[in-house]
C-alpha positions as CSV (number, residue, x, y, z in Angstrom):
1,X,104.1,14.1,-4.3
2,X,102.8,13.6,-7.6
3,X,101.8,10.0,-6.3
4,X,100.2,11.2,-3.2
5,X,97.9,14.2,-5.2
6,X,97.1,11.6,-7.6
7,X,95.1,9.6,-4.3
8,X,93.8,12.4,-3.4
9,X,92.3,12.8,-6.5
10,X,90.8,9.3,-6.6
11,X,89.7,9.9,-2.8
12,X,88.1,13.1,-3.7
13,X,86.0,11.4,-7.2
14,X,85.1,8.6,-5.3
15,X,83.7,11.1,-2.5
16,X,82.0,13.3,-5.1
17,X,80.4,10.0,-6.5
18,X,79.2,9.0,-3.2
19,X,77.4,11.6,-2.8
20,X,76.2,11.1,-6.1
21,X,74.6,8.1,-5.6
22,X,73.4,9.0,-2.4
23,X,71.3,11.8,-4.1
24,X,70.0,9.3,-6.8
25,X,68.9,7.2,-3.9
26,X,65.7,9.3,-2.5
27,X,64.5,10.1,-6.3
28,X,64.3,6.8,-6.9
29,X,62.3,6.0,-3.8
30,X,59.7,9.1,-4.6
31,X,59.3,7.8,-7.8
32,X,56.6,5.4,-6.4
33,X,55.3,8.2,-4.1
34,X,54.9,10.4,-7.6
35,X,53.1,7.8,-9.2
36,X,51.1,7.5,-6.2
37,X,49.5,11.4,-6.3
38,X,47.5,10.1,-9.5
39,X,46.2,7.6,-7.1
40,X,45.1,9.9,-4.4
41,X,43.7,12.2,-7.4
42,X,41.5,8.7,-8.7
43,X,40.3,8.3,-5.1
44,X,38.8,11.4,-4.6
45,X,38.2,13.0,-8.2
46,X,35.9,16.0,-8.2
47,X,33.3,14.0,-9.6
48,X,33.2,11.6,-6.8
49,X,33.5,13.9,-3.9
50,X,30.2,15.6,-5.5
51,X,28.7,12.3,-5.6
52,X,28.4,12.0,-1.5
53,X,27.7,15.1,-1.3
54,X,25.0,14.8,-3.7
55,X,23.5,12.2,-2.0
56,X,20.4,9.6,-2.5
57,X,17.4,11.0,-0.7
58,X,15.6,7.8,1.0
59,X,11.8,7.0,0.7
60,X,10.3,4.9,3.1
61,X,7.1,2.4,2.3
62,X,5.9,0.7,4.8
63,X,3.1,-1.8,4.4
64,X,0.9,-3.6,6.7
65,X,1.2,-6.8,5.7
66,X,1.6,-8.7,1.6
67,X,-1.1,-10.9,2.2
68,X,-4.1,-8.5,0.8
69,X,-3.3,-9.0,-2.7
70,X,-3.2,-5.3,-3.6
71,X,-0.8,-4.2,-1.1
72,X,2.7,-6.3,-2.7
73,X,1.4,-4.7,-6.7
74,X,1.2,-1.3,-5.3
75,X,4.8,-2.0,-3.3
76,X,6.2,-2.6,-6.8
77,X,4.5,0.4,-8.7
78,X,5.3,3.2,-6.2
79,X,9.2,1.5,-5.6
80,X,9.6,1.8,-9.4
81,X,8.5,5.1,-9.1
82,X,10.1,6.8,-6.8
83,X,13.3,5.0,-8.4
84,X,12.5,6.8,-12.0
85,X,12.8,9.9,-9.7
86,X,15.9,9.2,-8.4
87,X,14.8,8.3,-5.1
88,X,16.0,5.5,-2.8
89,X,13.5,3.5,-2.1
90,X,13.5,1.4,2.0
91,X,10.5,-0.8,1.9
92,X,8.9,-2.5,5.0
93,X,6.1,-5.1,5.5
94,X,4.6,-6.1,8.6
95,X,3.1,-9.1,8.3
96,X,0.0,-7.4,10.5
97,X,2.1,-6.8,13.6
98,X,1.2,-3.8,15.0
99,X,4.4,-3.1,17.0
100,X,6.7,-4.5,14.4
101,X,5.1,-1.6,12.0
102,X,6.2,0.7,14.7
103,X,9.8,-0.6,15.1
104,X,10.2,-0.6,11.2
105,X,9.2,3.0,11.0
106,X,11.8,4.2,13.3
107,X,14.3,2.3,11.8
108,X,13.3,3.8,8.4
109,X,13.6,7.0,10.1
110,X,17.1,6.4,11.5
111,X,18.1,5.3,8.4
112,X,17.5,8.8,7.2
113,X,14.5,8.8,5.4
114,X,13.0,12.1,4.2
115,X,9.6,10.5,3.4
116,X,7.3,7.6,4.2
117,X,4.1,6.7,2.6
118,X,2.5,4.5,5.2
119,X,-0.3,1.5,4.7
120,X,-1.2,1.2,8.5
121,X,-1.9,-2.1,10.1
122,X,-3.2,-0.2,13.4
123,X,-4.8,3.8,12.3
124,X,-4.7,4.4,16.2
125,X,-1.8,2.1,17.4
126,X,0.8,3.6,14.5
127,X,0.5,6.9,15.7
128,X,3.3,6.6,18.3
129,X,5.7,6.0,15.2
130,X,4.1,8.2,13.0
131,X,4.1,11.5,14.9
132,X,8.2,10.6,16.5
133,X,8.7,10.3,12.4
134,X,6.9,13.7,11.7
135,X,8.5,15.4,14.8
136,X,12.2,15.0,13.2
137,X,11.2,16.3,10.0
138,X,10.1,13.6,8.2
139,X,6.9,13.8,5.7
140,X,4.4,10.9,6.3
141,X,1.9,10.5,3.7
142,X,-1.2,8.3,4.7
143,X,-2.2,5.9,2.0
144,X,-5.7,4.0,1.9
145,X,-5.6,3.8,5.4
146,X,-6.1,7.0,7.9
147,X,-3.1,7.5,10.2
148,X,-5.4,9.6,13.4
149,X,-2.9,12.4,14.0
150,X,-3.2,15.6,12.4
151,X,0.9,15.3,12.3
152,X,0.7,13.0,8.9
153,X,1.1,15.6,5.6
154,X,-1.6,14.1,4.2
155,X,-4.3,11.2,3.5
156,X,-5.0,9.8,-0.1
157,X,-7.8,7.1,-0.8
158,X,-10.7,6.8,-2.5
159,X,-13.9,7.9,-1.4
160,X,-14.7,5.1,1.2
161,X,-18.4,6.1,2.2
162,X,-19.0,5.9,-1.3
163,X,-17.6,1.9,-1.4
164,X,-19.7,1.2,1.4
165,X,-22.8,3.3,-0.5
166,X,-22.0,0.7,-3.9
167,X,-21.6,-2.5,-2.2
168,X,-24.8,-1.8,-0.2
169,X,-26.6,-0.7,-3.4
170,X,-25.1,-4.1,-5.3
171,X,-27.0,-6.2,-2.9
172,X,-29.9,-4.7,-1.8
173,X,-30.8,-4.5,-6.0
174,X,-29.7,-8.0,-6.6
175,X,-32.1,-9.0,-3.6
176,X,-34.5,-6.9,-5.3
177,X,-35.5,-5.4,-2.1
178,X,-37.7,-2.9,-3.4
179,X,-40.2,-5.5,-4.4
180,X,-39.7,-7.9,-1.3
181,X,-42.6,-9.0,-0.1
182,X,-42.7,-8.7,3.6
183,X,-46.2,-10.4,4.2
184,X,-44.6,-13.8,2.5
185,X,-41.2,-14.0,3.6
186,X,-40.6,-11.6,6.5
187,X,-38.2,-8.6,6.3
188,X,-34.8,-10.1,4.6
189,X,-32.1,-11.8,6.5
190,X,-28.8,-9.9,5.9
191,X,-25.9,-10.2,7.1
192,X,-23.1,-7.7,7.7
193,X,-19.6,-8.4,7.5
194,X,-17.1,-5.7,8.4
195,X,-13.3,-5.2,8.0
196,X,-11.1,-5.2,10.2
197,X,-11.8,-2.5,13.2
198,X,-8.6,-1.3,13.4
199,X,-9.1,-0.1,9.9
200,X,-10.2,3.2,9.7
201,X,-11.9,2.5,6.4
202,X,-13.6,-0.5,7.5
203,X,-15.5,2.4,9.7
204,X,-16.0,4.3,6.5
205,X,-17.2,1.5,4.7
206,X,-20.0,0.9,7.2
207,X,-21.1,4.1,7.0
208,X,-21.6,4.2,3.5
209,X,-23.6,0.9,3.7
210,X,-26.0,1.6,6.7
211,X,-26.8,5.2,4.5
212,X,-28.2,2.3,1.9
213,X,-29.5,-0.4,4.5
214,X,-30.5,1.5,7.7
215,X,-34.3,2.7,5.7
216,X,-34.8,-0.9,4.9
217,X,-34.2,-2.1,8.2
218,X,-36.7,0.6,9.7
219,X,-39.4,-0.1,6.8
220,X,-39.9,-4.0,7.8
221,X,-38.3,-5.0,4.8
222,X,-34.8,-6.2,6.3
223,X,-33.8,-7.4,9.2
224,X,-29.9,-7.4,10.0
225,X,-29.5,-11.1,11.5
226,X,-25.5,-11.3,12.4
227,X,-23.1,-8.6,12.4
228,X,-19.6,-9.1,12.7
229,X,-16.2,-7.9,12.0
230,X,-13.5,-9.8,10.4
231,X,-9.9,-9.3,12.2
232,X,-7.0,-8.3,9.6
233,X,-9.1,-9.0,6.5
234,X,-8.6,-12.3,6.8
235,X,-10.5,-14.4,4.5
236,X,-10.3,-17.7,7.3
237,X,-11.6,-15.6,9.8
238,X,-14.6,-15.1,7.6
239,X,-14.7,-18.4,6.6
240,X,-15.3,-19.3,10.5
241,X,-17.6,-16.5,10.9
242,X,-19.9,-17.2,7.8
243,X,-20.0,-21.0,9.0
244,X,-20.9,-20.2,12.4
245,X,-23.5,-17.5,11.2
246,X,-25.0,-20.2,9.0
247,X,-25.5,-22.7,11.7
248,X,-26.7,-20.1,13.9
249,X,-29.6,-19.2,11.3
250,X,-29.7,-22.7,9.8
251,X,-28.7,-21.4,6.7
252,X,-31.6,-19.1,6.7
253,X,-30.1,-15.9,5.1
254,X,-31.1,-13.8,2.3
255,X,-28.0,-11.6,1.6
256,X,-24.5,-10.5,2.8
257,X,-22.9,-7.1,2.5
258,X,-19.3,-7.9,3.1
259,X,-17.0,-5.2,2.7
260,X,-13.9,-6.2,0.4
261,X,-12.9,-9.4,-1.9
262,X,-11.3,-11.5,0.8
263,X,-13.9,-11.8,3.2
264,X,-16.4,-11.9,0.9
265,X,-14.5,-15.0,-0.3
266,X,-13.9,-16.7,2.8
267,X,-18.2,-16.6,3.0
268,X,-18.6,-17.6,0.3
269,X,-16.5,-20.8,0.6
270,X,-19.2,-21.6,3.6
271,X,-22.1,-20.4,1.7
272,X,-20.5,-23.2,-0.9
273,X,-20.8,-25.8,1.2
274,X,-24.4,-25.1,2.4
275,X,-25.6,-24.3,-1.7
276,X,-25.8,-20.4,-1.4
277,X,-23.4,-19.3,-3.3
278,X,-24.4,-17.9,-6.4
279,X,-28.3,-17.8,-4.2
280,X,-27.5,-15.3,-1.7
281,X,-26.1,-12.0,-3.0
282,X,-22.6,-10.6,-1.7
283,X,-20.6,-7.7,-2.1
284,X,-16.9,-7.4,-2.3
285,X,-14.5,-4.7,-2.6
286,X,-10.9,-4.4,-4.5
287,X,-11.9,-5.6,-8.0
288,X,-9.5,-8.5,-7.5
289,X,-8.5,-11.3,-9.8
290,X,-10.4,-13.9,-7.9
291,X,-13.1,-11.2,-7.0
292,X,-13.7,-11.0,-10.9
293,X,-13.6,-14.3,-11.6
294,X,-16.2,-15.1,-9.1
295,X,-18.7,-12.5,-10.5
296,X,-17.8,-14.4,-13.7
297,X,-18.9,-17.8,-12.1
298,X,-22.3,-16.1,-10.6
299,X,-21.1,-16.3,-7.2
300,X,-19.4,-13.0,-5.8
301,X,-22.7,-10.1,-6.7
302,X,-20.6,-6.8,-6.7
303,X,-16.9,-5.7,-6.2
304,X,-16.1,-2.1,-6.3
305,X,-13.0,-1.1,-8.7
306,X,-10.4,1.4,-6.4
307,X,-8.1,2.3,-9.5
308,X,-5.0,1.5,-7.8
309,X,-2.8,2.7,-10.8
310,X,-3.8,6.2,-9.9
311,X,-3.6,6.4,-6.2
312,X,0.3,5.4,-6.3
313,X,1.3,7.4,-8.9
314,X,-0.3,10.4,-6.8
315,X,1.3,9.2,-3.8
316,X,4.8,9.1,-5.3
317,X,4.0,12.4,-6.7
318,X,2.9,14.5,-3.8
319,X,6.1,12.8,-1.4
320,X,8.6,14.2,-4.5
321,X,6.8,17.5,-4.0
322,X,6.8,18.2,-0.7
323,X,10.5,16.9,-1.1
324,X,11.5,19.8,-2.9
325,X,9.0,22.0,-1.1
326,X,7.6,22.7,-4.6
327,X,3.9,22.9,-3.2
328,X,1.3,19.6,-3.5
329,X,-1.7,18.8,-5.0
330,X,-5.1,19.9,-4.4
331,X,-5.7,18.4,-1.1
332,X,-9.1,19.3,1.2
333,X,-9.3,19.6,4.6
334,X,-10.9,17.1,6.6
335,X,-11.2,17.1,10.5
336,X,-10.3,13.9,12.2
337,X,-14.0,13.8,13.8
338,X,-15.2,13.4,10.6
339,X,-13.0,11.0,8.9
340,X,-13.5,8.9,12.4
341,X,-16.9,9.6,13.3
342,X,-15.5,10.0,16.8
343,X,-13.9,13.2,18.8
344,X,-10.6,13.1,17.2
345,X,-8.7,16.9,17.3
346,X,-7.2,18.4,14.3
347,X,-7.6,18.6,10.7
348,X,-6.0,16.5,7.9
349,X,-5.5,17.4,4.1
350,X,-6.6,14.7,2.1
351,X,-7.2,13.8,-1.8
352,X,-10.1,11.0,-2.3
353,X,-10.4,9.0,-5.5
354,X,-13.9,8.0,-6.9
355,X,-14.8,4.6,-7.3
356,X,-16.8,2.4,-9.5
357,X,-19.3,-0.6,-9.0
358,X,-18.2,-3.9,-11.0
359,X,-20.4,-6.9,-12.0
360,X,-21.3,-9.5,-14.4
361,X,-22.3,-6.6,-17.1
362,X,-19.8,-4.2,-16.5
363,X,-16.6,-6.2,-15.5
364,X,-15.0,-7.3,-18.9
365,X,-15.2,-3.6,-19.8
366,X,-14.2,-1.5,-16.4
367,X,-11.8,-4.6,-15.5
368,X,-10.7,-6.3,-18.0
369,X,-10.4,-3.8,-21.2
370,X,-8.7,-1.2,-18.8
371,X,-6.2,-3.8,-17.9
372,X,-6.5,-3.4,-14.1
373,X,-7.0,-7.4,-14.0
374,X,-5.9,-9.5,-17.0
375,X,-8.3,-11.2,-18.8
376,X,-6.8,-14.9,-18.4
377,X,-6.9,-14.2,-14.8
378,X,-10.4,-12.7,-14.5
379,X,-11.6,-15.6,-17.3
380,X,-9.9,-18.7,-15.4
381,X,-11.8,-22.0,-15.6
382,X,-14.5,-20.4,-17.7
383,X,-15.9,-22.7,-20.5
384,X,-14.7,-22.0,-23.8
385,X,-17.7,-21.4,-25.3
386,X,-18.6,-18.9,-22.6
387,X,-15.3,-16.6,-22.9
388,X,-15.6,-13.1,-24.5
389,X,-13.3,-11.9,-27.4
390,X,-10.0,-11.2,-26.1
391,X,-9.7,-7.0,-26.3
């Protein structure tokens, strides 16, 4: 008996240890599962789940093309920007395709953009983007170039008329028109060279510079002998339109009224080759490197300085406001008719910048000392002895 309780003891402790072991068993396989709650925690701290929640509100930019040299330096000072503001920043150029403008818009706006500051390629042509954009919500600023909807939040540019006014004024005084004599020569042989017609402000511009040429035409004193309109800005284009202009006339011209740096550079590359630059006075527009630096060389008359450094930062500035629906800047109404000199409908706030004649005597200072062009860039290929002090 004593034999047979003393198995049943053993049976029974090796029982009770079984079950021992058996309940060691599933703590040892949580002990990975309670190291893995930390984990869980790391993956979704408070701090990160505020993060998405918190999320990156998108800007848009989208440019007409990079090949005007303003357009890519005022990409990079409104980006930077908007960045400092803790924006996200979706930029788009479109290489002057008017339907690949449109197609990048609404992509910007799929992508969830609460703003877009748009340089249009096509003021007209953009509006099927532009008012689908506004139409979900989204605020469209206008910049340089007017957008024809009364849908965009607002326009910002400089006063345009009044480039138009200067470049006009730039010629006509470097032709000396006042004192042209009429009975010798015959009325003056100018030449108009527009932008690009489906810029808005190459409309503008014109205006500005028939308010300064229109009275000399009806006086006798000038007579406008081509007039022409340069697709996309493009300095080749005006290349081929000065040359055929000069055949035309057989080089017979007195001056040119173009209406921005480019074009007035692709003339003056055929006015080159036929001995007129530097002889027949031409206006530009942009106060650009190679702008400057041809008024240096006596060949480019007149450029008119558009301070680019403050139109972005106003840009940048009103898009973060009207954000945060924190009010805007001092904007004035304009109707459409009137910025399009057509029968446009609506009414558009807008915020013009003024703008400032630059030549031989006035660009080291307004150019150069402000630091809107640098002065190796403005003073390339310039003989030493002819160089100003460096400011």
């Amino acid at each position: 008996m004593k034999h047979s309780r003393l198995i049943t003891s053993v049976i029974a402790v090796l029982i009770i240890m079984s079950f021992a072991l058996a309940a060691c068993g599933p703590a040892a396989t949580q002990a990975p599962a309670e190291t893995a709650a930390p984990a869980e925690e790391t993956e979704a701290p408070a701090e990160a789940t505020e993060a998405p929640a918190a999320e990156t509100i998108k800007v848009g930019l989208s440019f007409s093309d990079f090949a005007t040299e303003r357009w890519k330096n005022e990409e990079i000072l409104m980006r930077g920007l908007l960045e400092d503001m803790g924006y996200e920043v979706l930029t788009q150029e479109a290489n002057h395709d008017v339907k690949l403008q449109n197609d990048q818009i609404d992509n910007m706006v799929a992508q969830g953009v609460s703003a877009l500051i748009v340089i249009a390629e096509d003021g007209d042509a953009i509006v099927t983007s532009v008012d689908k954009a506004a139409d979900a919500g989204v605020i469209v600023i206008a910049y340089d170039r007017l957008i024809k909807t009364p849908k965009i939040a607002a326009y910002l540019s400089f006063n345009n008329v009044e480039v138009g006014r200067q470049q006009a004024l730039g010629v006509m005084e470097a032709l000396d028109v006042e004192n042209w004599d009429v009975a010798a020569n015959g009325p003056a042989k100018v030449v108009k060279l527009g932008g690009s017609p489906t810029d808005n402000n190459a409309i503008l511009f014109r205006q500005g510079q028939d308010e300064i040429v229109d009275p000399y035409v009806e006086e006798g004193k000038v007579e406008i002998v081509a007039d022409q309109w340069v697709d996309n800005w493009d300095a080749a284009n005006a290349l081929k339109i000065m040359e055929n202009i000069l055949t035309a006339q057989g080089n017979d011209i007195d001056a040119v009224v173009a209406s921005n740096d480019g074009t007035a550079l692709g003339a003056l590359q055929a006015m080159a080759a036929q001995g007129l630059a530097g002889v027949v006075p031409i206006s530009g527009q942009d106060a650009t490197a190679d702008g400057c630096n041809s008024i240096i060389k006596g060949e480019l008359t007149v450029s008119i300085l558009k301070d680019i450094r403050n139109l972005g930062p106003l840009a940048t500035q009103l898009a973060d406001q009207l954000i945060k629906g924190e009010g805007s800047l001092e904007l004035t109404s304009y109707s459409l008719a009137d910025l399009t000199l057509s029968d446009l409908e609506g009414e558009v706030p807008c915020l013009f910048l003024e703008v400032q004649q630059v030549n031989q005597d006035n660009v080291y200072d307004l150019v150069v000392v402000s630091e809107f062009q640098t002065y190796d860039d403005v003073y390339r290929d310039i003989p030493e002895d002819q160089l100003p002090p460096r400011p």
